[in-house]
N, C-alpha and C positions, 0 to 999 in steps of 0.2 A: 504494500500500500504506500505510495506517494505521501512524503511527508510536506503536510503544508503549515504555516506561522500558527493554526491553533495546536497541531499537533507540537511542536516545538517546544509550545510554550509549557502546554497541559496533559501531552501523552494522549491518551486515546481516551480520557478520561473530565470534560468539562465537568461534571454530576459533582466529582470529590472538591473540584476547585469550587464551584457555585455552594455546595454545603460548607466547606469551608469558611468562606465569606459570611455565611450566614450567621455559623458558629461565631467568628470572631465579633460579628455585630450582635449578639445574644448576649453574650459573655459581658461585651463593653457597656452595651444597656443595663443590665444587673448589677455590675459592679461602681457605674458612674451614673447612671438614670434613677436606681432604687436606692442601695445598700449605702455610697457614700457620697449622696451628691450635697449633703447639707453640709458633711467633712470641707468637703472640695471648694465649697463655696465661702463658709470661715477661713481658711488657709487661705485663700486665694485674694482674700479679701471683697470679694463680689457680692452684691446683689439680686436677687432675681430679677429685681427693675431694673436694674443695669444691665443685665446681660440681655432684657427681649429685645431693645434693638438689635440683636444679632439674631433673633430666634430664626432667620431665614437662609443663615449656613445652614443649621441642619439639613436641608433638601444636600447637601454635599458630603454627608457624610456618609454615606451606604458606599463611596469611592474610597473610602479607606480601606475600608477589609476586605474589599474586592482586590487592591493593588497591593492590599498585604497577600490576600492569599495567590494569585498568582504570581507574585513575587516569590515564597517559598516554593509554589510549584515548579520553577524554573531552576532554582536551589536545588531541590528535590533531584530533579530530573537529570542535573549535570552532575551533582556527588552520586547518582545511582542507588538514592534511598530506595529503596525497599521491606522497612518493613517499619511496625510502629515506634519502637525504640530506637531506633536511627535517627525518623524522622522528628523525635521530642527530644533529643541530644542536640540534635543540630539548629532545629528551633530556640532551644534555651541558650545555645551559643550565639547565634545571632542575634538574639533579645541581649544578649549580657555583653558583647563584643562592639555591636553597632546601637542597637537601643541606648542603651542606658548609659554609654559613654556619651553617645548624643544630647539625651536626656541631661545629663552632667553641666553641659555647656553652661543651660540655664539655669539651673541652682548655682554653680560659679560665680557666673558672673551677671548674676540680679538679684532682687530680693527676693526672690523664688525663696517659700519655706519648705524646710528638710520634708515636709510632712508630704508636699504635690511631688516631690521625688517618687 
């Protein structure tokens, strides 16, 4: 079979990339929409009336974990993961390698508290 830029990207497989996405948009709503958005909003020092003029990013946010998860699917596919424990090894590397060193930048160097780390 003719490999063409979806196969490349996603294997023979979009279903696991589009759950994926979904997953990582599930997760991020439970833990920043329910569990700790009042945390989030103290720390950060924010208002909920402060933040609704923004409330119309949200329409862009379902492109984050789409570009997160194809982004790991590309990962995936070039290191040869196959199988789950690979794949959560190498996910927790690049969350701790490039995530959080990124993340880093802005606790460094702003008033970012330890706590939105």
């Amino acid at each position: 079979m003719p490999h063409s830029e979806f196969t490349i990207v996603a294997g023979d497989n979009w279903y696991a990339v589009l759950a994926a996405a979904a997953a990582i948009y599930a997760i991020g709503f439970l833990i920043y929409g329910l569990v700790f958005s009042g945390l989030w909003l103290r720390l950060s020092g924010y208002t909920k009336e402060q933040l609704q003029p923004h409330s119309w990013k949200m329409a862009v946010s379902p492109v984050m974990p789409i570009l997160t998860a194809i982004g790991l699917a590309i990962l995936f596919k070039l290191t040869r993961v196959d199988n789950l424990a690979m794949g959560v090894l190498l996910a927790v590397q690049i969350w701790f390698f490039i995530v959080l060193s990124t993340r880093l930048y802005s606790f460094v160097y702003s008033p970012e508290k330890a706590g939105l780390l």
